[in-house]
N, C-alpha and C positions, 0 to 999 in steps of 0.2 A: 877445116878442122871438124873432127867428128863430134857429137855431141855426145858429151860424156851425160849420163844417167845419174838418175838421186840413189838407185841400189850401189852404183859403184863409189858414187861419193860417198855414200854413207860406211860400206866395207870399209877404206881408204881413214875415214876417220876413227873408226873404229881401231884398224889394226893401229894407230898413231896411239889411242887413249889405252889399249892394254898393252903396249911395250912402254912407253912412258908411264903405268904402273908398277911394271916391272922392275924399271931403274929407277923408280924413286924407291922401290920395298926394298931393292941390294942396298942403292948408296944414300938413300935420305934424300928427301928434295933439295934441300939447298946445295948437296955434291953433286948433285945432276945437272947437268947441263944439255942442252940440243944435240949437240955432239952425240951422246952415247943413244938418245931417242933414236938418232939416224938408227946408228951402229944394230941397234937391237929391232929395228923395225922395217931393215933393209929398204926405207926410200931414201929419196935425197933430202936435205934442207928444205929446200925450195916448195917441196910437196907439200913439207909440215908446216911450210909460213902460209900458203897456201888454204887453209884450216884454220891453224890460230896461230895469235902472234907472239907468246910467248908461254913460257912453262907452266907461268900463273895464269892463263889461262885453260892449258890443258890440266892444271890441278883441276882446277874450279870447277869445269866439267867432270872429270870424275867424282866429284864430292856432291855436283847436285845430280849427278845420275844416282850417286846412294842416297841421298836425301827422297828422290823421288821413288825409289824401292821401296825406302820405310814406310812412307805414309799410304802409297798404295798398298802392301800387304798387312799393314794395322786396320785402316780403314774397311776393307775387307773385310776382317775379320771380326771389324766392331759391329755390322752389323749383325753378326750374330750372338753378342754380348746382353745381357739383359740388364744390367747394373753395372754403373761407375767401376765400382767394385772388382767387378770382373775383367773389365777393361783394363783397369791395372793390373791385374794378376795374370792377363793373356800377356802383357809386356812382359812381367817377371820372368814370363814360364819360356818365354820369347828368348832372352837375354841369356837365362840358362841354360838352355838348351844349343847355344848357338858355340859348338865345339872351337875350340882355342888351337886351329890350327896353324902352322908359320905363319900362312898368308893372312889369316887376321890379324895375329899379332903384329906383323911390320904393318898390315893396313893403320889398328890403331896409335903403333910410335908415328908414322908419317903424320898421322891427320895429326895427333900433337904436338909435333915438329914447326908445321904447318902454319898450325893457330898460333905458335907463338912466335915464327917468323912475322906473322901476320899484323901480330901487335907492333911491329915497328914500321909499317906501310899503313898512312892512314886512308888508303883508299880499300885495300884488303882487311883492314881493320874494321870500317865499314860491313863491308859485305857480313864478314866473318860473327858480326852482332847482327844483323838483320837475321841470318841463320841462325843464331841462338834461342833471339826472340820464337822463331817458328816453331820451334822445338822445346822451350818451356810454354808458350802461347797453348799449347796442344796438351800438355798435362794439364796447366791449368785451365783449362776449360772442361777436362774431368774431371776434375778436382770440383769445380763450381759447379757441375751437375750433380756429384756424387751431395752434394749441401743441399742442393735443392730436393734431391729426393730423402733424406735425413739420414745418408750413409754417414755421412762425414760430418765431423764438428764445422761447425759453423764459423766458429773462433778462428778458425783455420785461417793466414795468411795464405790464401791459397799462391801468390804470386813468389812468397818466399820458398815455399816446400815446393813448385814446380822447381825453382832451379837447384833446392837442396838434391830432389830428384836425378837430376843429369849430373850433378855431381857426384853422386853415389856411383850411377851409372860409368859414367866416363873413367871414375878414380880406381874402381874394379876391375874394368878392363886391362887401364896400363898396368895397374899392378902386376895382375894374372900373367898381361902380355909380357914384360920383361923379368918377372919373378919366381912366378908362381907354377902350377900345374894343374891342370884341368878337374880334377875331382874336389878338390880345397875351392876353387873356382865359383864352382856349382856350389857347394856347402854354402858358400859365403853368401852367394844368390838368395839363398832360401832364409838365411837369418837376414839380410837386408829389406827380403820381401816383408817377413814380420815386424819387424820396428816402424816398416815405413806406411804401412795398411794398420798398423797398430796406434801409429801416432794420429792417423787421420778419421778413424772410425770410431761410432759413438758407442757407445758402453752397451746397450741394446742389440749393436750389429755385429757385435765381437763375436766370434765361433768359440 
């Protein structure tokens, strides 16, 4: 047998995890089945067991492939940030700016979908909070620099306003995603930005 290659394995899984996007953005994850993965990714079964062993794990992969986007392009980017401050506001302008088109909007009804299939498998459940954690874990730790350098009140619960944070975030989106339109969207960005850099910063730091 010949020896297949990490470039071909890797092609191979790749074309498995964007058509297994694809049918989960038409029919939602939990309508999805292997089945239509095949159909839309023209290998067999066997290939895709071959890779992984089931759907919840080709989710999981797509979710921490975008998990690992974000933090590398924030990260990035913070280092050229000078203040807490700013670091939040390169998010906002982030979040804004990031056009509401089809394929975001079915990306974020899926991942909601998702998370709340999730809450009924306690091992997905798991996961699915380990991932939270890292992702308020990260606000609040600017939150907690922005205090230490005397941006931000001190009062601050920073652990409750990081997940007040992703809440804002996340409840933004699906709205926009199933309601809304893209300029309302953005407006909404810019008044959420100030309430929420408004509630955190001390009377001194306010513009």
């Amino acid at each position: 047998m010949p020896k297949v290659s990490e470039e071909y394995k890797e092609e191979k899984k790749n074309r498995i995890l964007e058509s297994a996007l694809r049918c989960f953005g038409e029919k939602g994850y939990e309508a999805t089945i292997i089945d239509d993965i095949v159909r839309e990714s023209n290998l067999s079964k066997g290939a895709i067991y071959n890779y992984f062993n089931s759907k919840e794990e080709i989710y999981l992969q797509l979710l921490q492939g975008r998990t690992n986007d974000f933090f590398s392009e924030v990260e990035s980017e913070y280092h050229k940030r000078s203040s807490a401050t700013d670091k939040l506001r390169f998010l906002f302008e982030r979040f804004q700016n990031q056009p509401l088109t089809d394929e975001r909007r079915k990306s974020m009804r899926l991942y909601t979908e998702f998370w709340l299939y999730s809450a009924r498998q306690e091992d997905l459940k798991k996961l699915m909070e380990e991932r939270y954690l890292q992702f308020t874990g990260f606000i609040k730790d600017i939150i907690k620099e922005g205090q230490e350098t005397g941006e931000f009140n001190e009062q601050v619960d920073s652990e409750f306003i990081s997940q007040i944070f992703w809440a804002l975030r996340d409840g933004n989106v699906l709205h926009y995603s199933l309601l809304g339109e893209e300029e309302q969207y953005k407006k909404t960005w810019e008044m959420i930005e100030g309430f929420f850099i408004g509630c955190l910063t001390t009377p001194k730091n306010r513009e």
